[in-house]
C-alpha positions as CSV (number, residue, x, y, z in Angstrom):
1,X,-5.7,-38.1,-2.4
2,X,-5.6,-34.8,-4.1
3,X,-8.7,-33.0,-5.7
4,X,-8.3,-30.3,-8.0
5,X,-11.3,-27.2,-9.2
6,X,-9.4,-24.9,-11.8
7,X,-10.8,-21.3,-12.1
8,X,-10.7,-18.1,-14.2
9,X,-10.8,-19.1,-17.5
10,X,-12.9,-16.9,-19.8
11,X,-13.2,-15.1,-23.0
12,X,-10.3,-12.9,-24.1
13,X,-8.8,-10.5,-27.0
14,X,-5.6,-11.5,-28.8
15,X,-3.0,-9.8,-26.6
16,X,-4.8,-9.9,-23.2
17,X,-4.2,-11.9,-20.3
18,X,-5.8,-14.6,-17.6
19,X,-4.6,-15.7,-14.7
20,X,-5.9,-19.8,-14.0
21,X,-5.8,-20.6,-10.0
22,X,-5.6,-24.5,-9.3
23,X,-7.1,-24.6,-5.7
24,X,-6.5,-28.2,-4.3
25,X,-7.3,-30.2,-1.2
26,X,-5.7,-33.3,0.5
27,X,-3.0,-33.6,2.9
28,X,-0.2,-34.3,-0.1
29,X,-0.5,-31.1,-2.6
30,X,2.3,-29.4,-1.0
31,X,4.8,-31.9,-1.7
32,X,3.2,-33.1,-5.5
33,X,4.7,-31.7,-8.7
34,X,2.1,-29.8,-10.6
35,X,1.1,-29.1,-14.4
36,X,-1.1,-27.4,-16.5
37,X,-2.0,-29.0,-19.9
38,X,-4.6,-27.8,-22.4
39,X,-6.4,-29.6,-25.0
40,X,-8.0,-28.1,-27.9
41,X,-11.3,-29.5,-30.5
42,X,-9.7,-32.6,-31.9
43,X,-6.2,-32.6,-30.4
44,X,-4.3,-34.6,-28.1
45,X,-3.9,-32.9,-24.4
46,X,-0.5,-31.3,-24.1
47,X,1.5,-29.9,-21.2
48,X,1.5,-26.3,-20.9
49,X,3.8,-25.7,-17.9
50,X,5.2,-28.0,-14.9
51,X,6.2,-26.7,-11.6
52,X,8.1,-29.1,-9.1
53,X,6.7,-29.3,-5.5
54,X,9.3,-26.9,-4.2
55,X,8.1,-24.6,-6.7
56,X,11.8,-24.1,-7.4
57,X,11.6,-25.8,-10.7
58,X,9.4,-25.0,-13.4
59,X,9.3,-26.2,-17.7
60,X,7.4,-24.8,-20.1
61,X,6.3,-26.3,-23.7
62,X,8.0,-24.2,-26.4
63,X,4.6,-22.3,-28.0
64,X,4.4,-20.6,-24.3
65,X,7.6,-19.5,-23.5
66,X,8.2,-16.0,-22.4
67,X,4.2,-15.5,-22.7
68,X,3.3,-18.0,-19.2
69,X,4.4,-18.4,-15.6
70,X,3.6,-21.1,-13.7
71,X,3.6,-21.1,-9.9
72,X,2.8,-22.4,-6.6
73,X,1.6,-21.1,-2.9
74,X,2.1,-24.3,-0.9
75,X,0.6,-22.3,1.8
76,X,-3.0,-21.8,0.4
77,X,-2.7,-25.3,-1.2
78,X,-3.0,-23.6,-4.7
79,X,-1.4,-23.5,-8.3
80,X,-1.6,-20.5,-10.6
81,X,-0.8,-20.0,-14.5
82,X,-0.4,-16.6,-15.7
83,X,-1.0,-16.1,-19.2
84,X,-0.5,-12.8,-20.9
85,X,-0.4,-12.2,-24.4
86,X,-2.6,-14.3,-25.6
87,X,-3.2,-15.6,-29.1
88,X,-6.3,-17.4,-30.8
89,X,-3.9,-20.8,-31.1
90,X,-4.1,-20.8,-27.0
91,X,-7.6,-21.4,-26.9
92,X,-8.9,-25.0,-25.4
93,X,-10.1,-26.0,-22.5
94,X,-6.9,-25.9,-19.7
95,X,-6.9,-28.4,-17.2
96,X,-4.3,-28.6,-13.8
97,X,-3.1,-31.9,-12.5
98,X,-1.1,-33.4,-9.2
99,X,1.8,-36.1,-10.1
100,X,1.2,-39.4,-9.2
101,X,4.5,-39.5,-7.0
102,X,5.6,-36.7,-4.3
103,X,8.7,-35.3,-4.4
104,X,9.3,-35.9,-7.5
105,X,11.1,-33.7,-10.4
106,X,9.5,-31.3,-13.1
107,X,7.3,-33.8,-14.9
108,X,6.0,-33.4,-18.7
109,X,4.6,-36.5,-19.2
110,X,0.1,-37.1,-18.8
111,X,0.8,-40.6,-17.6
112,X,3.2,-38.7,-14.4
113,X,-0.1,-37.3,-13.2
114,X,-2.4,-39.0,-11.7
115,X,-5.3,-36.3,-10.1
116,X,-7.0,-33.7,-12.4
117,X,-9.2,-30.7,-12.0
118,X,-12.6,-30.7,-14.2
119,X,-10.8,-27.9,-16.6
120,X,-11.7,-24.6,-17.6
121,X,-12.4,-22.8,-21.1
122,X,-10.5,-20.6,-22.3
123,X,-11.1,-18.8,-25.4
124,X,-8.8,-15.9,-27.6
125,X,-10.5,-14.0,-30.1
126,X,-8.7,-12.4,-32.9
């Protein structure tokens, strides 16, 4: 089992930057896949970023590209997504998640996950 508590989300300017950490317990994070998705008022919940359990693999969904980095520190059993640049479109509430199966590839897919954090806000103003 894998438990997930997202933090640092917060209130932002257009142009400005957060870093979300992803700190996780359980015996298995190290060797899980990771992702970040974000889900806004009445949308579906979409992958932001994927990192693979190496942390030598990562995919990003097209709005964030060359604006995010996702990452890993196996060591202190936590995930991180740097955001910089913000824009109001990248407000919603973000949310990391463990994949189902270890040692698995770059996964894009909500049903590939199978443990999630409680999610934290994050809000751009113009």
């Amino acid at each position: 089992q894998v438990q997930l508590v997202e933090s640092g989300g917060g209130l932002v300017q257009a142009g400005g930057s957060l870093r979300l950490s992803c700190a996780a317990s359980g015996p298995t994070f190290a060797n899980r896949g990771m992702g970040w998705f974000r889900q806004a008022p009445g949308k579906e919940r979409e992958v932001v970023a994927a990192i693979s359990w190496t942390g030598s693999s990562t995919d990003y969904t097209d709005s964030v590209k060359g604006r995010f980095a996702v990452s890993r520190d196996n060591a202190k059993n936590t995930a991180y997504l740097q955001m910089n640049s913000l824009k109001p479109e990248d407000t919603a509430v973000y949310y990391c998640a463990a994949a189902r199966l270890a040692y698995g590839i770059v996964y894009r897919r909500r049903i590939d996950y199978g443990f999630w954090g409680q999610g934290t806000q994050v809000t751009v103003s113009s």
